[in-house]
FILOLUM-974738 format. One record per atom (N, C-alpha, C, O): residue number from 0; chain; atom name; x, y, z. Coordinates in steps of 0.02 Angstrom, whole numbers, padded with zeros to 5 digits. Layout:
REM residues N
node num NUM; chaine A; atome CA; X X; Y Y; Z Z
...
***
This chain:
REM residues 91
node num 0; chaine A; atome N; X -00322; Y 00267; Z 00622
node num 0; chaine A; atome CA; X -00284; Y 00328; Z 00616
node num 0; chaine A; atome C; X -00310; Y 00368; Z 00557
node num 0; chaine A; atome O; X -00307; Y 00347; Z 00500
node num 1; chaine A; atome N; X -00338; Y 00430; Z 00575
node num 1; chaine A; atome CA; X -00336; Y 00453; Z 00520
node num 1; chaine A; atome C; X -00292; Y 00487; Z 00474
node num 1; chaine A; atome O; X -00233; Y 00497; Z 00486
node num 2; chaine A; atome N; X -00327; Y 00511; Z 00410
node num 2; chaine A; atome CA; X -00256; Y 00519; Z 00339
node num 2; chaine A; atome C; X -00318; Y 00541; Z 00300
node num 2; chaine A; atome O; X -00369; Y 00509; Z 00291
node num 3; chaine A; atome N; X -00299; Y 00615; Z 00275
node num 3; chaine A; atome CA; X -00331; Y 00621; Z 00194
node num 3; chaine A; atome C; X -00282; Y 00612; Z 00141
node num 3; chaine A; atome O; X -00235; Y 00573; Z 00144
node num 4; chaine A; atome N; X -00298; Y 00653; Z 00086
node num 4; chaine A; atome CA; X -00274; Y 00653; Z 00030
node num 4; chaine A; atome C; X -00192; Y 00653; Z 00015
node num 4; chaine A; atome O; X -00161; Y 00624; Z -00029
node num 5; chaine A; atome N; X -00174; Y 00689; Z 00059
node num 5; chaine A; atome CA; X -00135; Y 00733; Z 00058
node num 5; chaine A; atome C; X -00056; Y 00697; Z 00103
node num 5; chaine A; atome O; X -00003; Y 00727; Z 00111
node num 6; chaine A; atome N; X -00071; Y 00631; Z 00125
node num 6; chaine A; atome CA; X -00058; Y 00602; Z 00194
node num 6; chaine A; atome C; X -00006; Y 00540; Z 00134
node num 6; chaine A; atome O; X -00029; Y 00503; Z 00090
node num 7; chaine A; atome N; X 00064; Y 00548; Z 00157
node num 7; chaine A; atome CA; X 00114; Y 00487; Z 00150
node num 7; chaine A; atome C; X 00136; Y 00454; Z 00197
node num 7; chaine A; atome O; X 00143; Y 00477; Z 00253
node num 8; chaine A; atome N; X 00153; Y 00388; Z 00180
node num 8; chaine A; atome CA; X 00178; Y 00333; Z 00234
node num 8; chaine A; atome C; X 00238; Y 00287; Z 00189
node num 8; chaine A; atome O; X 00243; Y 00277; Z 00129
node num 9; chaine A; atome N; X 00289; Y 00259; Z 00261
node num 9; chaine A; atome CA; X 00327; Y 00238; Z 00227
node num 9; chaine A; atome C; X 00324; Y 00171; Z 00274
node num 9; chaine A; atome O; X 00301; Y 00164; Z 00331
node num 10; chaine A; atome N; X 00365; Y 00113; Z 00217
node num 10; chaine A; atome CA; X 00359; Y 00060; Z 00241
node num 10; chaine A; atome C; X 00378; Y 00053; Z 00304
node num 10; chaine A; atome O; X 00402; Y 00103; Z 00332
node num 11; chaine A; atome N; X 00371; Y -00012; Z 00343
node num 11; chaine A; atome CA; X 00384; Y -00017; Z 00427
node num 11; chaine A; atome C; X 00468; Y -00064; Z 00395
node num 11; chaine A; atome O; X 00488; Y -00090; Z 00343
node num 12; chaine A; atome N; X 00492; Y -00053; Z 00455
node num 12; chaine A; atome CA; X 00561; Y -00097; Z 00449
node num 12; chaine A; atome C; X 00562; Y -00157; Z 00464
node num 12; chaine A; atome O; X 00511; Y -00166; Z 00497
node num 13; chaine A; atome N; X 00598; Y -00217; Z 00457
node num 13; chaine A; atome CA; X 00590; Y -00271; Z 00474
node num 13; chaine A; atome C; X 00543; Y -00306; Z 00415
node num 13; chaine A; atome O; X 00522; Y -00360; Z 00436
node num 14; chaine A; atome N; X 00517; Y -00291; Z 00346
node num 14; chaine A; atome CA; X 00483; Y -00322; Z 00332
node num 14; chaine A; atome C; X 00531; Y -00349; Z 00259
node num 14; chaine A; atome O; X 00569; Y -00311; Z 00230
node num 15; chaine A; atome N; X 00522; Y -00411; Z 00241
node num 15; chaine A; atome CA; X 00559; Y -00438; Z 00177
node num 15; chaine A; atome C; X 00522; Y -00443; Z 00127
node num 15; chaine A; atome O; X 00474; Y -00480; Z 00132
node num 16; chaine A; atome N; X 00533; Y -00411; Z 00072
node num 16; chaine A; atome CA; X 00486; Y -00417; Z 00021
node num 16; chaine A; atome C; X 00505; Y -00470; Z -00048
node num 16; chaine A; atome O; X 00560; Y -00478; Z -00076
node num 17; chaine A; atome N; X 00452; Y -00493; Z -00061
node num 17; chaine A; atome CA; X 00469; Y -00553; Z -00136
node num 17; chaine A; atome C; X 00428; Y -00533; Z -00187
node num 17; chaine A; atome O; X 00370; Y -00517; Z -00174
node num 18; chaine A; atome N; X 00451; Y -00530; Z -00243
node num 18; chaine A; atome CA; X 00396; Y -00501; Z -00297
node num 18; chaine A; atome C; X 00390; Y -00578; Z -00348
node num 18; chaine A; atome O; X 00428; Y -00612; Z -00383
node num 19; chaine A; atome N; X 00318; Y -00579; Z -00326
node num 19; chaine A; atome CA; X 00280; Y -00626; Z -00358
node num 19; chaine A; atome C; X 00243; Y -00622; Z -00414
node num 19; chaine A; atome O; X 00208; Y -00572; Z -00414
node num 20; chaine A; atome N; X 00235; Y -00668; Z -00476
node num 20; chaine A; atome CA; X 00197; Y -00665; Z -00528
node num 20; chaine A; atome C; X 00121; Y -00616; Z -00522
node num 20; chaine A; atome O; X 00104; Y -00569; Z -00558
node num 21; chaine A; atome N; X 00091; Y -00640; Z -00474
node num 21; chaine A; atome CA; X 00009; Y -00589; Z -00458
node num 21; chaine A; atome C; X 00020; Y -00554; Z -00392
node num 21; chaine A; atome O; X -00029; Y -00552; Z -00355
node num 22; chaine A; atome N; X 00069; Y -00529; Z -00373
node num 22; chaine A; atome CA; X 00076; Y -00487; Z -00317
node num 22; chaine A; atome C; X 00152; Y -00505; Z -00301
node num 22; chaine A; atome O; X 00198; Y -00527; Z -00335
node num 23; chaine A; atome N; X 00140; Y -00479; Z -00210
node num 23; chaine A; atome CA; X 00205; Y -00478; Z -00193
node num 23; chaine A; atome C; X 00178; Y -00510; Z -00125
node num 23; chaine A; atome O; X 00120; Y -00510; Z -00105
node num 24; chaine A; atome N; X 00244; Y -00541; Z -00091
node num 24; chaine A; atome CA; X 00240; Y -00563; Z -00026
node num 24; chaine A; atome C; X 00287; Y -00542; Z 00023
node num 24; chaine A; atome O; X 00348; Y -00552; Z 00020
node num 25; chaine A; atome N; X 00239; Y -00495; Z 00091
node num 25; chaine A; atome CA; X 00282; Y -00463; Z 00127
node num 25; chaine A; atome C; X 00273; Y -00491; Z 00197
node num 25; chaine A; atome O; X 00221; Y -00485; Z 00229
node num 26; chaine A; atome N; X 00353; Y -00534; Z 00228
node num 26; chaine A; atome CA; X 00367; Y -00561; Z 00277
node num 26; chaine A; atome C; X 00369; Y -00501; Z 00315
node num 26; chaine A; atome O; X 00398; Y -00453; Z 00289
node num 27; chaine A; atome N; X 00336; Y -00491; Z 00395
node num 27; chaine A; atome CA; X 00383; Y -00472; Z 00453
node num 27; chaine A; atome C; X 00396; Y -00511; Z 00485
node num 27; chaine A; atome O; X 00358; Y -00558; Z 00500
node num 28; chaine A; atome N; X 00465; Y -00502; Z 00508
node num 28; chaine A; atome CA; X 00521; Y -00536; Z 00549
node num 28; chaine A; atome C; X 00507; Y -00547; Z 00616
node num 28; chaine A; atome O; X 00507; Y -00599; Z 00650
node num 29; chaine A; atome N; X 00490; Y -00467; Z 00636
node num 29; chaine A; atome CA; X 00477; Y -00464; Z 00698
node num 29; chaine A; atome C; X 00404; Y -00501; Z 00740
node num 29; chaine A; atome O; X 00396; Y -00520; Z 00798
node num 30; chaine A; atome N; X 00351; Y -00499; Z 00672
node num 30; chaine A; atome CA; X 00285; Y -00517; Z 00697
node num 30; chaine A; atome C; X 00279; Y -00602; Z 00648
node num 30; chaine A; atome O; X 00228; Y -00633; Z 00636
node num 31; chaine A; atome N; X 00339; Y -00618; Z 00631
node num 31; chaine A; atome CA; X 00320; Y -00707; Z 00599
node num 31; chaine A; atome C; X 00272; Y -00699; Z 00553
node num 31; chaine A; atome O; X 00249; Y -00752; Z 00531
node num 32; chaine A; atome N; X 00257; Y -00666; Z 00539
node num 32; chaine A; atome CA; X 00175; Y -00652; Z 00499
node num 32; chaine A; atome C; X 00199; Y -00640; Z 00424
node num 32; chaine A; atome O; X 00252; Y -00608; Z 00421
node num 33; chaine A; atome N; X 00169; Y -00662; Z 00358
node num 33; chaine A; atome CA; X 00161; Y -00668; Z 00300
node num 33; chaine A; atome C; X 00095; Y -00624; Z 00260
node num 33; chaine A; atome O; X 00035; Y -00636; Z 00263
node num 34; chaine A; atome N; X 00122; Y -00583; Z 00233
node num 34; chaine A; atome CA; X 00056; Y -00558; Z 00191
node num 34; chaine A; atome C; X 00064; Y -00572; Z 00112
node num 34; chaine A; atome O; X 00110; Y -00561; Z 00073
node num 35; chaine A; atome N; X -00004; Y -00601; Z 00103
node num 35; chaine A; atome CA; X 00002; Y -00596; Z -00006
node num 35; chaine A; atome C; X -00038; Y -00534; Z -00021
node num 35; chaine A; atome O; X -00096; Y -00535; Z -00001
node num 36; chaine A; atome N; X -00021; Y -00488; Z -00047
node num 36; chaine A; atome CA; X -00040; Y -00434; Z -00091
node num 36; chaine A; atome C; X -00057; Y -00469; Z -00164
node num 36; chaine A; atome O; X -00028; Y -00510; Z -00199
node num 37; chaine A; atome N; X -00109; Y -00438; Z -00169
node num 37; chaine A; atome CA; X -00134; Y -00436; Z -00251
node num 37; chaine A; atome C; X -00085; Y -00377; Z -00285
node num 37; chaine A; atome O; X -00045; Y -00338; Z -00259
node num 38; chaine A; atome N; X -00108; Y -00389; Z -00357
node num 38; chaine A; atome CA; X -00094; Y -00337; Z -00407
node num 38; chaine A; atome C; X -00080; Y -00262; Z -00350
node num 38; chaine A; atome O; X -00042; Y -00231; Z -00312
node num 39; chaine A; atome N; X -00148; Y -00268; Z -00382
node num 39; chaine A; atome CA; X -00175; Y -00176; Z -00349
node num 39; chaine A; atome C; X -00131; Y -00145; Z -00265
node num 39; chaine A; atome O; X -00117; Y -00088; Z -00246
node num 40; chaine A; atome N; X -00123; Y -00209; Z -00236
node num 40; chaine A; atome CA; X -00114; Y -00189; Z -00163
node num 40; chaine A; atome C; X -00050; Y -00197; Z -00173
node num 40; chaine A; atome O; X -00025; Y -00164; Z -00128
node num 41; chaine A; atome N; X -00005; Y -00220; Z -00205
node num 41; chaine A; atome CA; X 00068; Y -00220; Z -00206
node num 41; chaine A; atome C; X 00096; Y -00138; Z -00235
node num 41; chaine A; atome O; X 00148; Y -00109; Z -00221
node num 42; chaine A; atome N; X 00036; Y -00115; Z -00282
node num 42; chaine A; atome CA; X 00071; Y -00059; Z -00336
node num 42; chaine A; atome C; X 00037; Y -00009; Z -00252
node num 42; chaine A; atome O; X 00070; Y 00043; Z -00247
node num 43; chaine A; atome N; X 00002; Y -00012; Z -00214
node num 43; chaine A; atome CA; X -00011; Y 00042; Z -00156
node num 43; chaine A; atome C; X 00061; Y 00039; Z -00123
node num 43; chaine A; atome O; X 00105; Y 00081; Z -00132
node num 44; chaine A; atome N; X 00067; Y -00023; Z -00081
node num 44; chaine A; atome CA; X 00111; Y -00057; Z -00058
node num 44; chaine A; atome C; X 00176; Y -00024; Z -00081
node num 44; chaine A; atome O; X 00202; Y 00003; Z -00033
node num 45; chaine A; atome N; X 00203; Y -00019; Z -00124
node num 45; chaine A; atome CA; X 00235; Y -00009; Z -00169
node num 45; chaine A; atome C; X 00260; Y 00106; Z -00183
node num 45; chaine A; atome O; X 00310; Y 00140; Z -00193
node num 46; chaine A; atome N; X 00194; Y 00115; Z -00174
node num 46; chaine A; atome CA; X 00185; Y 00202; Z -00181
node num 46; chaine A; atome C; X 00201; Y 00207; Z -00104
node num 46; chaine A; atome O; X 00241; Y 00248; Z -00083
node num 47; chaine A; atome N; X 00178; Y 00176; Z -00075
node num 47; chaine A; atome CA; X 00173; Y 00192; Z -00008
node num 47; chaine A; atome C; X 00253; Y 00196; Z 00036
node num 47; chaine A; atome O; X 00267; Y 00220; Z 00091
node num 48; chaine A; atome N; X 00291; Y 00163; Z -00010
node num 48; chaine A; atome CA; X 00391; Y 00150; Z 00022
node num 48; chaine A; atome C; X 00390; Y 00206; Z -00014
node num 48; chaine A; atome O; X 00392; Y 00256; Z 00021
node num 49; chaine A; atome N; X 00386; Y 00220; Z -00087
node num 49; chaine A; atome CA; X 00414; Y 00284; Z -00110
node num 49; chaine A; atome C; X 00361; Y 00338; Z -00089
node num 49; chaine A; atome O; X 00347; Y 00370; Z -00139
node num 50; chaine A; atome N; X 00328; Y 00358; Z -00035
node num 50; chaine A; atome CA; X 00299; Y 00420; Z 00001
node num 50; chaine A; atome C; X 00261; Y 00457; Z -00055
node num 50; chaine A; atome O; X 00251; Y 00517; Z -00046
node num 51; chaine A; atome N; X 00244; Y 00436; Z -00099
node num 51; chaine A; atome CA; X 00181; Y 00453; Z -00115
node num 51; chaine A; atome C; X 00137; Y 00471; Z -00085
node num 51; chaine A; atome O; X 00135; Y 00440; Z -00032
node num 52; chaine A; atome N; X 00082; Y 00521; Z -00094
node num 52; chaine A; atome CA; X 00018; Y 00539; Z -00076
node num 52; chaine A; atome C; X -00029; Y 00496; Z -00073
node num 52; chaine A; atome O; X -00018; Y 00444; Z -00103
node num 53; chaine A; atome N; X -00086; Y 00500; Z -00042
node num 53; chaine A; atome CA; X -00127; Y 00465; Z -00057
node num 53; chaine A; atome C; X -00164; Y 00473; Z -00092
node num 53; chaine A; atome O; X -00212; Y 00435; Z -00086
node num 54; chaine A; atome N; X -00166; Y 00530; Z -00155
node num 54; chaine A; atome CA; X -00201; Y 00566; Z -00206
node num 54; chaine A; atome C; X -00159; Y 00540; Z -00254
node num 54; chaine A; atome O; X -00190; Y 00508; Z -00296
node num 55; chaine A; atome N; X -00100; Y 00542; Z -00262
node num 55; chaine A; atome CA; X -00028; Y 00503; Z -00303
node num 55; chaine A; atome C; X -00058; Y 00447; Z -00332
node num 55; chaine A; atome O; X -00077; Y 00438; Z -00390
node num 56; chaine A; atome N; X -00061; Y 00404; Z -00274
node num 56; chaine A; atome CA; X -00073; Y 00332; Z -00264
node num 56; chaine A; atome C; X -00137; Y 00308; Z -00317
node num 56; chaine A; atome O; X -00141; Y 00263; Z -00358
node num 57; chaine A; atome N; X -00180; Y 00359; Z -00297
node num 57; chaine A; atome CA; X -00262; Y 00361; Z -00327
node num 57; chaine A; atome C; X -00260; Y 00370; Z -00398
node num 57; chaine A; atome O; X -00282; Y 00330; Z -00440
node num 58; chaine A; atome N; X -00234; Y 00420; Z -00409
node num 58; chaine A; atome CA; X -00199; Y 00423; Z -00490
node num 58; chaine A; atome C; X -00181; Y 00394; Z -00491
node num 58; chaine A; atome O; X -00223; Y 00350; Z -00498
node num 59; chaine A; atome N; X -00127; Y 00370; Z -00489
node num 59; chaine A; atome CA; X -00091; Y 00317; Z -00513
node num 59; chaine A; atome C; X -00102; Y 00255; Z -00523
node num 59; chaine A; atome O; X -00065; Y 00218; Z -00555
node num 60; chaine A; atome N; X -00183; Y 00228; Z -00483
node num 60; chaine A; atome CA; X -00203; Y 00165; Z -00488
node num 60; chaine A; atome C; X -00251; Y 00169; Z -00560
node num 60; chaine A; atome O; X -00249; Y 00135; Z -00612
node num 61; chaine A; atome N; X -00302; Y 00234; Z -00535
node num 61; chaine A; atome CA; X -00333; Y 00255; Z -00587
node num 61; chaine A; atome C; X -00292; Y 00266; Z -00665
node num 61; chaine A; atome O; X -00320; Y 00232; Z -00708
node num 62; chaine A; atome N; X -00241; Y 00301; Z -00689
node num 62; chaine A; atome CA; X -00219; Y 00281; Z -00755
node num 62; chaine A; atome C; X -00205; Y 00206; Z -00760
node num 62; chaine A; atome O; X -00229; Y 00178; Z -00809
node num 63; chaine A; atome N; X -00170; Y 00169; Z -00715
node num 63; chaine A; atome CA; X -00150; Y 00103; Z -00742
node num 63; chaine A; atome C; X -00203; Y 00050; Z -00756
node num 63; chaine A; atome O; X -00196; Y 00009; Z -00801
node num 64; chaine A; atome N; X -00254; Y 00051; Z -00716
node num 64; chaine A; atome CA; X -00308; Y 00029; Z -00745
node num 64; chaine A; atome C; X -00372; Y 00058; Z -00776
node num 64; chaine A; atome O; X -00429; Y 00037; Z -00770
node num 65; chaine A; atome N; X -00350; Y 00108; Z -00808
node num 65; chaine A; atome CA; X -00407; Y 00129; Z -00842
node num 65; chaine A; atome C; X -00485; Y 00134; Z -00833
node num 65; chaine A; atome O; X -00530; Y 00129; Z -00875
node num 66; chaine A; atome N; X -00488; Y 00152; Z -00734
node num 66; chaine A; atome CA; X -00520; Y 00148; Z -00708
node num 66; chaine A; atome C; X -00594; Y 00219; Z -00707
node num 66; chaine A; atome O; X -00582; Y 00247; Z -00654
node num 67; chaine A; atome N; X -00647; Y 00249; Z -00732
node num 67; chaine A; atome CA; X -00666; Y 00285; Z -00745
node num 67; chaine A; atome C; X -00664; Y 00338; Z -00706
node num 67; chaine A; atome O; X -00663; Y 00398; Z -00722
node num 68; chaine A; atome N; X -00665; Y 00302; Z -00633
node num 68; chaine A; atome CA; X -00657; Y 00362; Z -00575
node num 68; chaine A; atome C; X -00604; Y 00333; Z -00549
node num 68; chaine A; atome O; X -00582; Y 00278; Z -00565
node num 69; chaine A; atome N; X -00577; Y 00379; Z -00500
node num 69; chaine A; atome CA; X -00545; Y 00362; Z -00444
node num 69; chaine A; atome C; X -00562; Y 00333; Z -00368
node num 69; chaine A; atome O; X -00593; Y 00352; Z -00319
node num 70; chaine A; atome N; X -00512; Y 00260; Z -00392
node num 70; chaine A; atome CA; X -00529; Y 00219; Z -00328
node num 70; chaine A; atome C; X -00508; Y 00234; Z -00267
node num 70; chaine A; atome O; X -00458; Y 00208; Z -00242
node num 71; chaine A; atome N; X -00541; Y 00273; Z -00240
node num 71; chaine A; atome CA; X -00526; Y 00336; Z -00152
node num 71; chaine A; atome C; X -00539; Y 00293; Z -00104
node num 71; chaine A; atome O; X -00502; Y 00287; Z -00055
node num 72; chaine A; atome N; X -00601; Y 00255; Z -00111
node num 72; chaine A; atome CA; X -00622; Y 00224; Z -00067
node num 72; chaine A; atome C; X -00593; Y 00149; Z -00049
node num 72; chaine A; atome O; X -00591; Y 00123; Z 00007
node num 73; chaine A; atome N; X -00577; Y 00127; Z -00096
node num 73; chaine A; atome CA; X -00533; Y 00047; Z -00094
node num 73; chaine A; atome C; X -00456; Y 00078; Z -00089
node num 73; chaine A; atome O; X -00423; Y 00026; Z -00087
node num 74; chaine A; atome N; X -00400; Y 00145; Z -00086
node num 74; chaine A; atome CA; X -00363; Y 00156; Z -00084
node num 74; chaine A; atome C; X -00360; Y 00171; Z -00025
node num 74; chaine A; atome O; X -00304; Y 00166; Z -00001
node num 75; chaine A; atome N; X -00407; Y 00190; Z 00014
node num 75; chaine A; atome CA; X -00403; Y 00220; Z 00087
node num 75; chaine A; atome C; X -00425; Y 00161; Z 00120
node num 75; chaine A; atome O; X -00416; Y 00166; Z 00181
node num 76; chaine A; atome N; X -00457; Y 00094; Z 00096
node num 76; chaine A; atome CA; X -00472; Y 00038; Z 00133
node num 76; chaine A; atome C; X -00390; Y -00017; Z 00144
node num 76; chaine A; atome O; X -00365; Y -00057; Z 00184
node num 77; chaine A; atome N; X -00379; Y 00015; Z 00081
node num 77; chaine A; atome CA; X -00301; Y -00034; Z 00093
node num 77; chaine A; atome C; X -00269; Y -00001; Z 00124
node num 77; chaine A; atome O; X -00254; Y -00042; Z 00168
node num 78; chaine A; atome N; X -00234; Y 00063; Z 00142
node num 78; chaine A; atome CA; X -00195; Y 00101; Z 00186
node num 78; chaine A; atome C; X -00196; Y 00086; Z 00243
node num 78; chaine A; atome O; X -00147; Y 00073; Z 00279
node num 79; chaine A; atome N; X -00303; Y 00085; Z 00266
node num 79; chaine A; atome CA; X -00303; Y 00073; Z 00332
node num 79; chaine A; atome C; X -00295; Y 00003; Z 00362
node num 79; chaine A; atome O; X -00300; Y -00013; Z 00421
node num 80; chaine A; atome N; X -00279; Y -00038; Z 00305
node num 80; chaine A; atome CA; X -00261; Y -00137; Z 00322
node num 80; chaine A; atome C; X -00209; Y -00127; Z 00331
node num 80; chaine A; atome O; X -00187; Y -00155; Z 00380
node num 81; chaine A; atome N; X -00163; Y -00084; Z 00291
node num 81; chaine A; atome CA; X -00091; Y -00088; Z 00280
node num 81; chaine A; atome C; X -00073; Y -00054; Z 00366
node num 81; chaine A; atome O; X -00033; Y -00087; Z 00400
node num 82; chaine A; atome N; X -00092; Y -00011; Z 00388
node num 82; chaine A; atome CA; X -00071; Y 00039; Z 00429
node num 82; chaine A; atome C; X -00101; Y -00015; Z 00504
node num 82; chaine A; atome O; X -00066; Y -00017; Z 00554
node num 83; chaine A; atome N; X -00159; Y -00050; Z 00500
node num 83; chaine A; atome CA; X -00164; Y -00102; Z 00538
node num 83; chaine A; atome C; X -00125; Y -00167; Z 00558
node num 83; chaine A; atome O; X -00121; Y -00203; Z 00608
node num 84; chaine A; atome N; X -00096; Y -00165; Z 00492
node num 84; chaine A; atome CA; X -00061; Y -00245; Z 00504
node num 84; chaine A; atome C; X 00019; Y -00217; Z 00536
node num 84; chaine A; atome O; X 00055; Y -00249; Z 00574
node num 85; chaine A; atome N; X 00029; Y -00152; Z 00508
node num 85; chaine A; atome CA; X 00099; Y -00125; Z 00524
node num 85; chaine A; atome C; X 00141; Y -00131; Z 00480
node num 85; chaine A; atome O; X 00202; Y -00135; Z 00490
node num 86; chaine A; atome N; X 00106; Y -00132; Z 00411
node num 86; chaine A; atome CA; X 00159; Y -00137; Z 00353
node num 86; chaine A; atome C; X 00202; Y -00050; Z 00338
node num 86; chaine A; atome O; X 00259; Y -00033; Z 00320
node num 87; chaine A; atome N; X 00135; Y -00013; Z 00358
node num 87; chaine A; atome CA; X 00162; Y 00048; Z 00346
node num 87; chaine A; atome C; X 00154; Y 00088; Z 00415
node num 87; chaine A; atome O; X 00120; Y 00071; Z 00463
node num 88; chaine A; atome N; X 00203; Y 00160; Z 00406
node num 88; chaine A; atome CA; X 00189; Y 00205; Z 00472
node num 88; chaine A; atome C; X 00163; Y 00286; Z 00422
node num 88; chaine A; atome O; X 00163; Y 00292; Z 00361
node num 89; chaine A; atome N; X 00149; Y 00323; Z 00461
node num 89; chaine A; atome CA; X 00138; Y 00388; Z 00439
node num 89; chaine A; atome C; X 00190; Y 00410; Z 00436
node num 89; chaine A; atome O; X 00229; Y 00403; Z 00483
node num 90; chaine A; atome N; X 00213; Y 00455; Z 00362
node num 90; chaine A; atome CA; X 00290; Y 00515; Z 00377
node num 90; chaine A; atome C; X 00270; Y 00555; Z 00416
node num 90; chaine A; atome O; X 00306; Y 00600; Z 00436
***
């Protein structure tokens, strides 16, 4: 599916979330299925329920890790896992 910059998604329903020491772990109900998020993919994970941008998101990864550029390309790689597995839908 495509999505630029500009493009928010909100979480899918049915999914239970646990916040873990190095990430988070998100059950769906409907699909039995378990995901572990890292750091980084929980704080997407995370922008992505509160409808953030995907420019938001990018900033936002970029100040917290003091990253020199902006990570566009690993932010749009997780969207499109996330948007695959059915964690998230498009607003």
């Amino acid at each position: 599916m495509p999505f630029d910059s500009s493009s928010t998604f909100s979480l899918t329903a049915g999914c239970e979330t646990s916040f873990m020491a190095d990430g988070i772990v998100v059950y769906q109900v409907t699909r039995e299925k378990v995901h572990y998020l890292n750091p980084a993919a929980a704080i997407v994970y995370r922008l992505c329920g509160d409808r953030a941008s995907v420019e938001q998101i990018t900033d936002y990864l970029q100040r917290t890790f003091s990253l020199q550029g902006p990570p566009r390309l690993e932010v749009h790689q997780c969207i499109e896992q996330f948007l695959a597995e059915e964690l998230i839908v498009p607003c």
